[in-house]
C-alpha positions as CSV (number, residue, x, y, z in Angstrom):
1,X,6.1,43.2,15.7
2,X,5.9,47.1,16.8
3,X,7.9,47.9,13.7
4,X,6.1,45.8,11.0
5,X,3.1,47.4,12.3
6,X,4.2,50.9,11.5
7,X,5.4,50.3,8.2
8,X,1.9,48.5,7.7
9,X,0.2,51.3,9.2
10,X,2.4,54.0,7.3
11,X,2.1,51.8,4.3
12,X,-2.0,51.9,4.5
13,X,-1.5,55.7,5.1
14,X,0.2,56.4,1.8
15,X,-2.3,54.2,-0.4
16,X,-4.9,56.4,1.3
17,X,-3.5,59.5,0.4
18,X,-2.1,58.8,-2.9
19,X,-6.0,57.4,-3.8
20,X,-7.2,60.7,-2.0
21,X,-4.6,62.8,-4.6
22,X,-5.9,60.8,-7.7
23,X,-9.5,61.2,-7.0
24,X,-8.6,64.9,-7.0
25,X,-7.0,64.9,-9.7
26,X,-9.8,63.1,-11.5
27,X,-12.3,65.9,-10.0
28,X,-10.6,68.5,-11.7
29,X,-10.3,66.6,-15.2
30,X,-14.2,66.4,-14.5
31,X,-15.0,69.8,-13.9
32,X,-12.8,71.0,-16.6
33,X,-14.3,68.7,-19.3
34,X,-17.0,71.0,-19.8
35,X,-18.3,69.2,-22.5
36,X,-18.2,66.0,-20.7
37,X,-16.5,63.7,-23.8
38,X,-14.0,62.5,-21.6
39,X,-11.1,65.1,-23.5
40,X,-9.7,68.6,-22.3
41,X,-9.2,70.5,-25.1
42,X,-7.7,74.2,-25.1
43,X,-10.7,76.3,-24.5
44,X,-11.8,74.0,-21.5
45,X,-8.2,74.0,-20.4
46,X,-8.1,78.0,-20.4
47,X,-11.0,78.0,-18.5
48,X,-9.2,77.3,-15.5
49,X,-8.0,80.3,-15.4
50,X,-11.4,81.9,-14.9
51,X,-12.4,79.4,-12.6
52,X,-11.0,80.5,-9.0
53,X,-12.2,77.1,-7.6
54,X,-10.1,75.0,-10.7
55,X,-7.4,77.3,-9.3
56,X,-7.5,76.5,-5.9
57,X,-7.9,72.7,-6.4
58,X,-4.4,72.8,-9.1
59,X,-2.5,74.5,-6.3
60,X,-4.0,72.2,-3.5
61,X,-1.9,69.5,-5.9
62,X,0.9,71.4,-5.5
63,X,1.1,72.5,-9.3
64,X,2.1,76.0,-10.0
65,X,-1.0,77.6,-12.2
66,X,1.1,80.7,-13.8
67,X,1.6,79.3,-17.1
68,X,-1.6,77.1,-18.0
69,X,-0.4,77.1,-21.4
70,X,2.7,75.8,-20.8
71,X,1.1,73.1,-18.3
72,X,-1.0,72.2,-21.1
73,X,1.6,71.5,-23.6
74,X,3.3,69.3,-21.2
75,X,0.3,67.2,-20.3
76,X,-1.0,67.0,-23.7
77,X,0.7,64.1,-26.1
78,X,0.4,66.4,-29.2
79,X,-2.7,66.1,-30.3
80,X,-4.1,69.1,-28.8
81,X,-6.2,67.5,-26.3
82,X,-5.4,65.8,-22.8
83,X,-7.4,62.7,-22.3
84,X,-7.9,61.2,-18.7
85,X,-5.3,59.0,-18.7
86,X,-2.5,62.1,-19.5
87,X,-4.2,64.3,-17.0
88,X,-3.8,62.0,-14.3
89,X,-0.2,60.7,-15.6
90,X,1.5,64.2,-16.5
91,X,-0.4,66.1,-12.6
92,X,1.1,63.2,-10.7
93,X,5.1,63.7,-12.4
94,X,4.9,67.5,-12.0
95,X,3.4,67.2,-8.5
96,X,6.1,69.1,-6.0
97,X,9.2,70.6,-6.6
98,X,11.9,69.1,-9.7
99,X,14.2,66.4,-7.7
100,X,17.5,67.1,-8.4
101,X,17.5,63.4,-9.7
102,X,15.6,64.8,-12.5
103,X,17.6,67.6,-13.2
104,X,20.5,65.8,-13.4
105,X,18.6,63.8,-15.8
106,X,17.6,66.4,-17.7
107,X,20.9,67.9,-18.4
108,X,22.4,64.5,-19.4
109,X,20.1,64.4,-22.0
110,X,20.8,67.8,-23.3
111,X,24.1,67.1,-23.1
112,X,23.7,63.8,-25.3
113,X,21.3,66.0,-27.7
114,X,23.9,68.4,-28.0
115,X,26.7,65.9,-28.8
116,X,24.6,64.3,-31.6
117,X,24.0,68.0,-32.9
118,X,27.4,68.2,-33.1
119,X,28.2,65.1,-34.9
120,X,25.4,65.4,-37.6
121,X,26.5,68.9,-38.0
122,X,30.2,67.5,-38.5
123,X,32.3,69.8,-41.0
124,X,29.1,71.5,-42.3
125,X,28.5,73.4,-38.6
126,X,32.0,75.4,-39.3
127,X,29.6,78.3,-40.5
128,X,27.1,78.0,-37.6
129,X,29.8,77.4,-35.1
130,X,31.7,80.2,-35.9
131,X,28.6,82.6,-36.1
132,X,27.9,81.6,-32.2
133,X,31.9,81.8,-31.6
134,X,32.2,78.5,-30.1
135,X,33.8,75.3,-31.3
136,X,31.2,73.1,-30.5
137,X,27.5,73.3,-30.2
138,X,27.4,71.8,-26.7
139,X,29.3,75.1,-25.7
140,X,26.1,77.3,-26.5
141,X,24.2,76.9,-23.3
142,X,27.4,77.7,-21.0
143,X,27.9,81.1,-20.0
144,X,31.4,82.6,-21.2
145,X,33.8,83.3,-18.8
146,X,35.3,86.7,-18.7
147,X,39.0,87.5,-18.0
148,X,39.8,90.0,-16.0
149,X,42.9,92.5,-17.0
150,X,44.7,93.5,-14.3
């Protein structure tokens, strides 16, 4: 009984805090929709970077505020604006530090890119391959390995 009272009590804990995060999280899309329609568009989204309060909130998130630019790119779905619903999506995956779940991830999917590069390239690539002396495409990112003379 002890135990399932924890994990009910640790359970109730984490709903509270992950409510807590998304309420921030919905403050800040708030206070940065200066025009109040409900979008973030890129003038609004630069103005976090004059806003030292904005600032403070992001990093309270845990989301590094150096490149607001490139933060903006990644929550925005292409159409130059973030709406709500991306805000609160795109914070809550970059929240923290990458897992190394998700790097690995990430480089299998690169990986896969590459080889698909590769194939649609096919015979046509020789030139481009040769220009970046490798024999495949999937080579480019991997640093060269120098041998030594003795």
């Amino acid at each position: 009984k002890v135990a399932l009272a924890d994990e009910e009590i640790i359970s109730n804990e984490k709903a509270r805090s992950q409510e807590t995060y998304r309420r921030r999280v919905n403050h800040i899309f708030r206070q940065a929709d200066v025009s109040g329609d409900g979008i973030i568009d890129l003038p609004e989204f630069i103005r976090l970077l004059e806003h030292p309060q904005l600032q403070v909130w992001l990093h309270l998130l845990e989301l590094d505020t150096t490149d607001l630019f490139g933060l903006f790119k990644m929550l925005d779905d292409g159409d130059g604006e973030i709406s709500v619903e991306e805000f609160e999506a795109g914070i809550k995956r970059m929240k923290g530090t990458a897992k190394s779940l998700d790097l690995h991830m990430l480089a299998h999917t690169v990986m896969k890119i590459n080889a698909k590069v590769d194939t649609l390239l096919g015979s046509s690539g020789g030139a481009l391959r040769k220009s970046f002396g490798t024999r495949s495409l999937s080579n480019l990112g991997k640093p060269k390995l120098k041998s030594k003379k003795l």
